[in-house]
C-alpha positions, 0 to 999 in steps of 0.5 A, a space after each residue: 729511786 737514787 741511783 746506786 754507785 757500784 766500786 770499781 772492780 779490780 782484776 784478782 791477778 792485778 789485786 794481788 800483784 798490788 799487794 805483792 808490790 806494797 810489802 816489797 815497798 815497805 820491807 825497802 823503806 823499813 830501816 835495818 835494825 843494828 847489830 848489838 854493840 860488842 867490845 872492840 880493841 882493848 888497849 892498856 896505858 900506864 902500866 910500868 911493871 905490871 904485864 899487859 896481857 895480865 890486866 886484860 885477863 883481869 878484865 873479865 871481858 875481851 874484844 868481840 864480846 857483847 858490849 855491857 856497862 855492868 860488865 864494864 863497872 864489874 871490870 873496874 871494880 875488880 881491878 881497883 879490888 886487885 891491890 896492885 893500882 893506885 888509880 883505874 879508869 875505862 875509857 870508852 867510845 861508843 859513838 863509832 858505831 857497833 863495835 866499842 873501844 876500851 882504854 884501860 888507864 892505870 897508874 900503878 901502887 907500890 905492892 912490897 910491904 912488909 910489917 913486924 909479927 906481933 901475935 898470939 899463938 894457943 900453942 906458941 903464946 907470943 910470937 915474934 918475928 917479921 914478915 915481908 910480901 909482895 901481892 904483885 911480884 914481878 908484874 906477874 899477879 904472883 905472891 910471894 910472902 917471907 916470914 919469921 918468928 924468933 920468940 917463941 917459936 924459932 922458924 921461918 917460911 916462905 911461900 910464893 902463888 903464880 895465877 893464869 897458869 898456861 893462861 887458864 883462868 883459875 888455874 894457879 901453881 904454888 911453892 911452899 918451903 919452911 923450917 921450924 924449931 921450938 917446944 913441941 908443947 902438947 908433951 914435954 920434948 922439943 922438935 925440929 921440922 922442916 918442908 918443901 912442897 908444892 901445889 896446883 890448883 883448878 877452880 873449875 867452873 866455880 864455885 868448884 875446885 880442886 887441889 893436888 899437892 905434894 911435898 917432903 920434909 921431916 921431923 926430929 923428935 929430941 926426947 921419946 913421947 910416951 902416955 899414948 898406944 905407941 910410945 914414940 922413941 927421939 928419932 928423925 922421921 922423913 916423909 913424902 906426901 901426896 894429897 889431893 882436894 876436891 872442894 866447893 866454896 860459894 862463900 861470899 868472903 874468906 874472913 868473916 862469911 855472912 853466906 855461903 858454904 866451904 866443903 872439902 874432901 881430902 885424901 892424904 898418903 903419907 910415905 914414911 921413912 923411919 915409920 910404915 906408911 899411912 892414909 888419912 881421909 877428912 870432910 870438912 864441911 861449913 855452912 853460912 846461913 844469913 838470917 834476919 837483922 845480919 845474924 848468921 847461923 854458922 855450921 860444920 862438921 868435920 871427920 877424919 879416918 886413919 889407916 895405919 899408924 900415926 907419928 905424933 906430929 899428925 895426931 889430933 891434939 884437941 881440947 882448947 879454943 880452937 877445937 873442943 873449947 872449954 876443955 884442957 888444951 891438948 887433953 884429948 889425942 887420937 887419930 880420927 875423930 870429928 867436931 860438930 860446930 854450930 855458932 850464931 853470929 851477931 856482927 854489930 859493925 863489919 865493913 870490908 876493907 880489901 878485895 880479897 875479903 878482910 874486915 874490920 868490926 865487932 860482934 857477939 856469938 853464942 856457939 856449941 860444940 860436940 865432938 872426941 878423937 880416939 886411937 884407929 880400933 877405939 872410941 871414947 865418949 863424946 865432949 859436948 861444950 856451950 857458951 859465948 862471947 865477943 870477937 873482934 875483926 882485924 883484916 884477917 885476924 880475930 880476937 875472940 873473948 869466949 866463956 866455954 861452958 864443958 859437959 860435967 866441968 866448971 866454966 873457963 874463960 878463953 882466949 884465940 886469935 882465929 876463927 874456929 871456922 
C-alpha cells in the first residue's frame, strides 16, 4: 500500500498568534480612507459697491460645510438670478487635498432704473406718473422704490426692504409711507389719504412665514357718503393699525404659479380716532394644481369677519374683474364677505425671465366664482359668475380679456390688468 503523508501540525496557541499577527498586517498595508472634501476659505473679487459679507450670505454655502457641486451650480445660479451682476464665476481648487477653496468672482451691473407709468387701473382708469428703484441700494441687497401718479389719481409712494436683518437669513424689516388724492369712485365724493408704516418679517423654516406691521395714517372724506346702514358725514378719521400675518407659500413663482399654494391668516386691530375701534380677521387661501399638457388648476378661497363698525375706506366694494366678475363695479358693499375662485389655466407660451419670477406669455382660462359681502348681523344672496377668456404675461403685469357670464344677467365683456390671484 502507498504510504500516507499526514500535514504538518501546528500548535493552537502558534495558529492563532499567526492569524492575529496577519490581520495586524493587513489592517497596516490597507490605505486610509479620506475624509470628505468640505468647503475651505471663501474669497470674494470684483465687488465695488455691493458689501462682501452680503454675497457669502447669498452664497447658500459657508467654509466647513460638506463640499458639493450641486450646491456650487444652485450657488451660481441664484447670484446671477440676484439682479445686482453682470457676470459671476466660482473658482474652485479641488486638487489641494480635503478641503475646497472658492473665489466668488463678479463684476457688478447697474441696479437704478427708473421708467414711465403707463397703466390701467378698474378704479382709476389711466394712471400716469413715473417711477424710480433700486434692487440693490447701498450695496446692501436693500430695495428702494419711489413712485408717482399725476393722471388720474394724484399720489405718491415710497417703500424701501432691508434683507439679513441681524444677519439672519429670511429675517427682512421694511418702511413704507404714501400720500394719495383723487375721486374716491365707489360713491361720489373725493378723499385725501395718507400713511406711514412699517414691517418685519420672518421666513421661518420656509415655506413658513410671518409678518407683523403696523402703521398710522388717515382719511379726509370731502362730501358725506350715504346709501349704506351708517351713513358716514365729510370728517378726517386718523388711525393707528397693528396687523399680524401667519402664512405659508410653496409657490414656485409669484406671478404666474403653475404649483404650489399661498395661504395667510391675518388679524388686523384698527385704533380710530374720530370713529370706534374695530378687528378684522381674513383667510386667504390658493391652491395651484399642475395638471397634464402644463394646464393648471388654480383655487381660492377667501373670508373676512368684522368686529365693529367699518369707515368706508375699508369696506368691501366688490362686483368687477377683480372680485365677482361679470357684476357692476363696486355694486355689492359689506364688511365681511368671502369669494370662492376656481380658474383653469392653459399657458401656451411662459417663459421666466428674472429671479424673482416675472414672465412673459400668453393663455387661455375658463374660470367660476361664487361669493357676496354684507353688513356685520346681515347676509345676502350669494353671486355665482362663469366664463373665460385670454391673458397676456408681461413681467409682473397681466392683461386679461374676460367674457363673464352672471347668475340671472347678460354676459359682459371685461378687462384687468391683474391676476385675480
Amino acid at each position: 500500500m502507498p504510504s500516507q503523508i499526514s500535514p504538518p501540525t501546528c500548535p493552537p496557541r502558534l495558529a492563532a498568534a499567526l492569524c492575529v499577527a496577519l490581520v495586524l498586517l493587513g489592517t497596516a498595508a490597507a490605505p486610509r480612507a479620506q475624509d470628505a472634501p468640505v468647503f475651505g476659505p471663501i474669497a470674494v473679487e470684483g465687488n465695488t459697491s455691493t458689501q462682501s459679507a452680503l454675497i457669502l450670505n447669498e452664497l447658500g454655502f459657508a467654509e466647513g460645510d460638506p463640499f458639493d457641486f450641486a450646491v456650487l451650480d444652485r450657488a451660481w445660479e441664484h447670484l446671477e438670478d440676484l439682479g445686482w451682476f453682470a457676470y459671476v464665476d466660482l473658482v474652485y481648487d479641488d486638487q489641494g487635498g480635503d478641503v475646497v477653496p472658492v473665489t466668488v468672482v463678479v463684476e457688478e451691473d447697474a441696479t437704478l432704473r427708473y421708467y414711465p407709468i403707463i397703466d390701467y387701473d378698474r378704479r382709476w382708469d389711466v394712471l400716469l406718473g413715473a417711477r424710480i428703484y433700486d434692487i440693490n441700494f447701498r450695496g446692501r441687497g436693500e430695495r428702494l422704490s419711489l413712485a408717482a401718479t399725476w393722471y388720474a389719481r394724484h399720489g405718491y409712494d415710497a417703500e424701501w426692504t432691508h434683507p439679513w436683518l441681524f444677519g439672519v437669513d429670511g429675517l427682512s424689516c421694511g418702511l413704507d409711507a404714501g400720500w394719495e388724492s383723487a375721486d374716491f369712485v365707489h360713491r361720489d365724493t373725493d378723499f385725501e389719504r395718507w400713511q406711514l408704516g412699517s414691517r418685519l418679517r420672518w421666513d421661518y423654516r420656509r415655506p413658513l412665514f410671518a409678518q407683523a406691521e403696523l402703521s398710522a395714517g388717515g382719511f379726509e372724506q370731502e362730501s358725506a357718503i350715504g346709501e349704506l346702514p351708517d351713513p358716514w358725514p365729510a370728517t378726517v378719521r386718523r388711525r393707528a393699525t397693528l396687523r399680524g400675518t401667519l402664512g405659508f407659500d410653496s409657490r414656485n413663482q409669484p406671478w404666474y404659479p403653475t404649483r404650489g399654494h399661498y395661504h395667510r391668516l391675518i388679524a388686523e386691530r384698527v385704533l380710530g380716532d374720530g370713529f370706534d375701534d374695530y378687528t378684522l380677521l381674513t383667510g386667504d387661501l390658493r391652491s395651484f394644481l399642475p395638471l397634464p399638457w402644463d394646464h393648471v388648476l388654480a383655487l381660492r378661497g377667501w373670508g373676512r369677519r368684522a368686529e365693529g363698525r367699518v369707515p368706508p375706506e375699508d369696506l368691501l366694494w366688490w362686483g368687477g374683474p377683480e372680485t365677482l366678475r361679470g357684476y357692476g363695479y363696486a355694486s355689492l358693499v359689506g364688511d365681511e364677505g368671502f369669494l370662492l375662485s376656481a380658474e383653469y389655466r392653459w399657458p401656451l407660451f411662459l417663459m421666466t425671465i428674472s429671479g424673482d419670477g416675472r414672465v412673459i406669455g400668453v393663455g387661455l382660462h375658463a374660470f367660476g366664482d361664487l361669493g357676496t359681502d354684507w353688513f356685520e348681523g346681515g347676509g345676502r344672496h350669494p353671486r355665482a359668475t362663469w366664463g373665460g377668456g385670454a391673458h397676456i404675461n408681461i413681467s409682473d403685469h397681466q392683461f386679461r380679456f374676460e367674457l363673464a357670464v352672471p347668475e340671472h344677467d347678460d354676459a359682459v365683456f371685461q378687462f384687468m390688468d391683474a391676476f385675480n390671484f
